[in-house]
C-alpha positions as CSV (number, residue, x, y, z in Angstrom):
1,X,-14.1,133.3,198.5
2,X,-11.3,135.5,197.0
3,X,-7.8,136.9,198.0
4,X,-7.0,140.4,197.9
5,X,-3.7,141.6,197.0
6,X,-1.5,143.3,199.1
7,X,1.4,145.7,198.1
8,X,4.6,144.1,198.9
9,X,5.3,147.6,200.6
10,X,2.5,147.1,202.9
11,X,1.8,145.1,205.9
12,X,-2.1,143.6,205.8
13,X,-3.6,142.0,209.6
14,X,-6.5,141.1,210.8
15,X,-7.6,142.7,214.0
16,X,-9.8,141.4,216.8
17,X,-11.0,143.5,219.3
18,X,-12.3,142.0,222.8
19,X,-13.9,143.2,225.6
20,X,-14.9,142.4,229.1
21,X,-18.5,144.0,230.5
22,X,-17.9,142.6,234.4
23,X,-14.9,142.6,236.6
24,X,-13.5,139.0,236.9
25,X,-13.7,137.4,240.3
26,X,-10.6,138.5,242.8
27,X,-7.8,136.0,242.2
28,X,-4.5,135.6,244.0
29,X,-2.0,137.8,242.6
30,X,0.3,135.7,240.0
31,X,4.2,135.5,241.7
32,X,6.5,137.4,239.6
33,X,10.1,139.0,240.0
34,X,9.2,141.7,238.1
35,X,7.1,145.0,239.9
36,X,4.9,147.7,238.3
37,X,5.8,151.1,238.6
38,X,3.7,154.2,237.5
39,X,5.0,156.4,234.6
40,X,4.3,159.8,235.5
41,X,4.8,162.1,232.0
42,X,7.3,160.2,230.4
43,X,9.3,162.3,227.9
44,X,8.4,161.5,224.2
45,X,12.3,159.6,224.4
46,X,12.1,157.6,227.0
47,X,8.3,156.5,226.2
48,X,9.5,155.8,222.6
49,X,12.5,153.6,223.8
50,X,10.4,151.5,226.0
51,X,7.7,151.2,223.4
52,X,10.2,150.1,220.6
53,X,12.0,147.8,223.0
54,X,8.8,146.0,223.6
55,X,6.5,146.2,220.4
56,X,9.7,146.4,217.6
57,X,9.3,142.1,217.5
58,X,5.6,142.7,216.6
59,X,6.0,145.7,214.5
60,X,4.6,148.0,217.0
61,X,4.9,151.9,215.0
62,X,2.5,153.8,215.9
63,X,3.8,156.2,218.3
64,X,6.7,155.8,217.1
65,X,5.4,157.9,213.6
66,X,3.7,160.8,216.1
67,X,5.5,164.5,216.8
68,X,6.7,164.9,220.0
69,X,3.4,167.7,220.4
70,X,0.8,164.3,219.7
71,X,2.6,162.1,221.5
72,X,2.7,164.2,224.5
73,X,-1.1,165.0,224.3
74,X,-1.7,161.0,225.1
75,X,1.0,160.1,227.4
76,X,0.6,163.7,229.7
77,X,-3.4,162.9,229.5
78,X,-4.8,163.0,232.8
79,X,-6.9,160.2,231.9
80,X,-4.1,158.0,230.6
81,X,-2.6,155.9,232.4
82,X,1.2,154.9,232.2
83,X,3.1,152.2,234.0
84,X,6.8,150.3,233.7
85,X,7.6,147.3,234.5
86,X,10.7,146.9,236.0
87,X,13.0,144.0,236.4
88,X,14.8,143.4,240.2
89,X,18.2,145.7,239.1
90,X,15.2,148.6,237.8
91,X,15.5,147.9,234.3
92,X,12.3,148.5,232.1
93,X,11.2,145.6,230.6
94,X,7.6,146.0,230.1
95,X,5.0,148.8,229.8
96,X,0.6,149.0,230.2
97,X,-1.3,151.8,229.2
98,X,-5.0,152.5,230.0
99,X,-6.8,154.5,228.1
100,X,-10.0,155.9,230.7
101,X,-10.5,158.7,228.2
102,X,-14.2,157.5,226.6
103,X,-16.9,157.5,229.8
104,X,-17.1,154.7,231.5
105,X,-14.3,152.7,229.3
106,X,-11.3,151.3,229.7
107,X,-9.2,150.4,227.1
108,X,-5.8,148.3,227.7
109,X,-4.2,150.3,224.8
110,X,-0.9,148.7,225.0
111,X,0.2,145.9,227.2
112,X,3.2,143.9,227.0
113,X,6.6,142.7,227.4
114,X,10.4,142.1,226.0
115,X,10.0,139.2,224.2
116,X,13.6,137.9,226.7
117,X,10.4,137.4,229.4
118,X,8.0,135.3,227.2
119,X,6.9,132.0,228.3
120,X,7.6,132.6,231.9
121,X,4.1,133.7,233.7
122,X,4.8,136.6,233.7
123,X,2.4,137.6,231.1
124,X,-0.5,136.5,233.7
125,X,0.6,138.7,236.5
126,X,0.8,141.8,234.6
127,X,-2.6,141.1,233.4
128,X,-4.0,141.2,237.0
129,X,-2.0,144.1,237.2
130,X,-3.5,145.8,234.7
131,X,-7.4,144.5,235.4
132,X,-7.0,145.6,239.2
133,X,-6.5,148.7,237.9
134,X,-8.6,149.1,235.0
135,X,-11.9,148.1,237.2
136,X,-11.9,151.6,238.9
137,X,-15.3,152.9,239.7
138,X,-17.5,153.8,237.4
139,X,-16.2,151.6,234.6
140,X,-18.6,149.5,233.0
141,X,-16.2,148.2,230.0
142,X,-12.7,147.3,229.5
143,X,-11.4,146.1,226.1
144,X,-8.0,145.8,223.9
145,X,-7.2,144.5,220.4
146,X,-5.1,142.6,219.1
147,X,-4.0,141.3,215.9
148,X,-1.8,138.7,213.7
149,X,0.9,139.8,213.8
150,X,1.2,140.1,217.7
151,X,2.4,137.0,219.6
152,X,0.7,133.9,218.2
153,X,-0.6,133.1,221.8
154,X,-1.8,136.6,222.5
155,X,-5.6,136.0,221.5
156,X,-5.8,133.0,223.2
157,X,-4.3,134.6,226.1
158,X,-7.2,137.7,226.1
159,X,-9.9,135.1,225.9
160,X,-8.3,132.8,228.6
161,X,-8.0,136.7,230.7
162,X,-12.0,136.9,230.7
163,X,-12.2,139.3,227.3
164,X,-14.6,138.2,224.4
165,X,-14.1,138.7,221.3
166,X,-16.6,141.1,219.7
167,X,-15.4,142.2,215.5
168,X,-12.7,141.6,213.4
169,X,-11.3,144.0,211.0
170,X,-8.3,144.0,208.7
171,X,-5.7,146.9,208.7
172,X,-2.9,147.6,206.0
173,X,-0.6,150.0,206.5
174,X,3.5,151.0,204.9
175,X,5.8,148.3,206.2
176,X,7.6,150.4,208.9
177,X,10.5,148.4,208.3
178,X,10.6,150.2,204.7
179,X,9.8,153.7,206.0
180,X,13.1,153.5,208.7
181,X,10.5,153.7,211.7
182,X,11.8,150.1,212.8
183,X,15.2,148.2,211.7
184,X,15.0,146.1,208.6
185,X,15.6,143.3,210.9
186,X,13.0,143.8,213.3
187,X,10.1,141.2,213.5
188,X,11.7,138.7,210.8
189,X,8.8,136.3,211.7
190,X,6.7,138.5,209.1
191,X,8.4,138.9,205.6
192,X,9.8,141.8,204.0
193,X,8.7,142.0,200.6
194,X,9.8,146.1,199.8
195,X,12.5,145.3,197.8
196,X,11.0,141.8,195.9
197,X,12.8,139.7,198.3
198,X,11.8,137.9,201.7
199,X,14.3,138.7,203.7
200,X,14.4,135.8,205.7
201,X,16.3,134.4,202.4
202,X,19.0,137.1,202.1
């Protein structure tokens, strides 16, 4: 058993990717204030906003980092599908994507919330949402990953959800905290090391 070093520039996680191979049973639809609203061709800015405003606690980047052109070639996919969630006054506060791109696949590329919402249900309506939806015809497998430094409860919640887990990998990539893609302040739950110092004790 050994450790391995990671750059203090760098973020390290371990990622676990779960899957589903049958459409759960039909449930009654959690209650929730909150309603689910299709994005149809976001611009790169608005998508971008949303996406930080959601994934920024959990160090969500990565389409942050893409050109407008990249970006645009996912989100304007036919075969990618994009939805809000709105609050009762209209206000974004949540987004799902669904990825029907491989044959016969689903994947739930990114689900999730503001963090203002946690702890509330809400978490297990959007699910259904996004299940009722991802169980189209012709789809024999949906499945997501997640990873430590996403919500402590998030795996828990996937396996609760009906997903198995299948692998685990790990990932290191540039703190994007340290490359200006997301406030120094952003997800202070995982340490800043860039500079030599934690910054939870500036």
């Amino acid at each position: 058993m050994g450790l391995t070093p990671v750059a203090d520039a760098e973020v390290a996680t371990i990622v676990t990717t779960l899957e589903m191979r049958q459409r759960p049973p039909a449930r009654p639809l959690p209650d929730s204030r909150l309603r689910l609203t299709i994005w149809d061709r976001p611009t790169p800015a608005k998508y971008r906003a949303l996406f930080r405003r959601v994934g920024a606690p959990w160090l969500w980047f990565s389409r942050l980092v893409m050109d407008d052109r990249a970006l645009i070639r996912i989100i304007h996919d036919p075969d990618v599908a994009i939805f809000a969630v709105v609050d009762s006054a209209g206000i974004e506060v949540g987004m799902l994507e669904l990825d029907f791109r491989e044959p016969r696949t689903c994947e739930l590329s990114y689900f999730g919330l503001i963090p203002e919402l946690a702890g509330q249900g809400h978490g297990r309506w959007l699910m259904a949402q996004a299940l009722n939806r991802a169980w189209i015809k012709g789809i024999d497998r949906v499945w997501v990953h997640t990873c430590t430094l996403d919500h402590p409860a998030a795996l828990g919640f996937y396996r609760k959800s009906g997903f198995a887990a299948i692998s685990r990998t790990i990932e290191t990539f540039p703190d994007p905290r340290l490359t200006g893609d997301l406030p120094r302040d952003a997800a202070p739950q995982i340490p800043l090391f860039g500079t030599g110092l934690d910054s939870s004790r500036r």
